[in-house]
N, C-alpha and C positions, 0 to 999 in steps of 0.2 A: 632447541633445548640446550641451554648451555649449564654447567655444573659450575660453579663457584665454591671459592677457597677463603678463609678472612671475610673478613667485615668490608661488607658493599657501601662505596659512596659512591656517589651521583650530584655532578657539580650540580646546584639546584635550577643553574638557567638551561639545564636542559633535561631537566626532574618531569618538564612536560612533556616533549619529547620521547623518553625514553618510556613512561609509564603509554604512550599509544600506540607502544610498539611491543614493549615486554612484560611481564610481571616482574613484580619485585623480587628480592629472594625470598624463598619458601621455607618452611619447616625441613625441609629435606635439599638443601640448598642448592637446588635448581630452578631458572629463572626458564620459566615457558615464553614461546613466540604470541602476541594476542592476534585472538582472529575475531575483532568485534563484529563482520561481517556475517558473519554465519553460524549455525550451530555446530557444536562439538557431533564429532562423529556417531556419540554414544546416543545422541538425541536425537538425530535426522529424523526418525520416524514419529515423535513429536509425543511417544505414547504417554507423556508424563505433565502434556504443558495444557492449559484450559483453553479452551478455542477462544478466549479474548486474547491470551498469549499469543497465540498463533496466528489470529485477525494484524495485531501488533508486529509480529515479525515478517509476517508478506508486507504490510504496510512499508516497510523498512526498507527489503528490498526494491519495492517500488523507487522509492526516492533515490536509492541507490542509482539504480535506470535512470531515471529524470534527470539525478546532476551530469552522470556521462554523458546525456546527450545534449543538454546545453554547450553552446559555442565557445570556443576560445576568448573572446573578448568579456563575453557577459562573466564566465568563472574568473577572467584577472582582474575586473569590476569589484568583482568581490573578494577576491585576493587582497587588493589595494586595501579596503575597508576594515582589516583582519583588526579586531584589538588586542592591543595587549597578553589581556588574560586566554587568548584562544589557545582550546586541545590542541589543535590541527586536525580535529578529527573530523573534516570537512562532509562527512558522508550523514555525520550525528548532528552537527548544528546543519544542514539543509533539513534532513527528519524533523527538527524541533521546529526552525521557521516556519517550514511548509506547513507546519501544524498551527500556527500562530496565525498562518493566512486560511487558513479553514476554518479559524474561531471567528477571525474577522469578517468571512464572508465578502469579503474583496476581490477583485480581479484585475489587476493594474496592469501596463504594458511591461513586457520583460517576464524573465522566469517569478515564477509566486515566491521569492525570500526574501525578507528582510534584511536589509544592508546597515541599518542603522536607526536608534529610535532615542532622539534628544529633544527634552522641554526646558521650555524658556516661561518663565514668568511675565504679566503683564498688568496694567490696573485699568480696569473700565472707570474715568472719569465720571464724576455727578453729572448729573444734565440729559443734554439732548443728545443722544445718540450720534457718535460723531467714528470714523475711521482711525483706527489705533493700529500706527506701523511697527512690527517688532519685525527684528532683523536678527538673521538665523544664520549656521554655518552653511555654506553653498550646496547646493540639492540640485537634482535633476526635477524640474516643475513637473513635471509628464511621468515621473515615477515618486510621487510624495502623495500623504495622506495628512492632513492636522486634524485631531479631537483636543477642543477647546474643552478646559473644566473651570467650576466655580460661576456663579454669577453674585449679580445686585439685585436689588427688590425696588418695588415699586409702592407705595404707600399712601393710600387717603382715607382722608377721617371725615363721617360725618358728623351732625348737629351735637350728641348725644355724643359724652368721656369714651363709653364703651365702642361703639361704635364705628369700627374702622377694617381696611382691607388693605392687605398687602398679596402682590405677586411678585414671581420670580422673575425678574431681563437677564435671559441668557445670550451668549458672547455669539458670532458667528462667521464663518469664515467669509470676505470678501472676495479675496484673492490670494494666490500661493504663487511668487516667482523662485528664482534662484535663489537668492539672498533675503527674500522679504515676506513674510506673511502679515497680510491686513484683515484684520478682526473689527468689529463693528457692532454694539450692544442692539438687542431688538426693539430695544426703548429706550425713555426715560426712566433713568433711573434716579436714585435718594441721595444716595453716600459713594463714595468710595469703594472699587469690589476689587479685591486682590484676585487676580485667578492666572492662568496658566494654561502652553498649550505643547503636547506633545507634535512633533513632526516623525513621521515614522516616512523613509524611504526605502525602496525597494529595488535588486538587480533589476 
């Protein structure tokens, strides 16, 4: 707990920093230490939180557990990959990724987080189904996933003005290298299909 005197600045390139460590100044102008890890002492016995709060904060420390015990190489893997805008609050984005690979229902080699998640745009040409190379920033092939969106249709008319049917040609992964993902329509398609594919990889 520190006590403050004057009006507090905080160079802003480390306004991140200092907020994952301290509070701001308060009404009573003392800046507390943050213990995002744990409950306030007043709380430990939990008499106040709903047992989804509390499912939610075991859950937490869990992941807590999980990152210490991954390896040195796999955490500077993801050190490396840090963006920009990161808390540093390394314990809170594993909580949220890991949560991201439980939506996904995935199990990829390496710790379950996500390291990074960039889409690239593509256009499935008219015609016959043919292999569309799109080339990506370098991945680990053995730790990546691609969900293709958007498709084309397919279209035939019979005898009779009214009378006609269209289906959906959706895009689909061929192969995923380093640098390259190949996509390949499940048909013939009409026209022209603008679509896009996320690459999501993981430590």
């Amino acid at each position: 707990m520190v006590q403050l005197t004057g009006v507090q600045n905080i160079p802003s390139e480390l306004l991140d920093l200092y907020r994952g460590t301290l509070t701001e100044k308060q009404p009573d102008v003392v800046s507390r230490k943050r213990y995002p890890y744990r409950l306030p002492q007043m709380q430990e016995d939990c008499s106040n939180y709903k047992p989804d709060q509390i499912l939610q904060h075991n859950r937490f420390k869990t992941f807590i557990a999980n990152f210490n015990a991954i390896t040195e190489a796999t955490r500077q893997r993801w050190y490396a990959a840090r963006p920009p805008w990161s808390s540093f609050l390394w314990y809170y984005n594993y909580f949220i990724m890991s949560g991201l690979m439980d939506v996904l229902g995935a199990n990829p080699e390496g710790a379950s987080v996500i390291k990074s998640i960039k889409h690239y745009p593509f256009t499935m040409l008219a015609g016959a189904a043919a292999n569309i190379n799109i080339v990506i920033d370098e991945i680990d092939p053995t730790k990546a996933m691609v969900f293709p969106y958007g498709a084309g249709y397919k279209a035939s008319s019979g005898f009779e003005p009214i009378t006609a049917w269209a289906w959906v040609v959706y895009p689909y992964v061929v192969s995923i290298a380093a640098e390259l993902v190949v996509m390949k329509a499940s048909g013939v398609i009409e026209a022209n299909a603008d679509c896009s594919v996320s690459v999501i990889e993981y430590i």
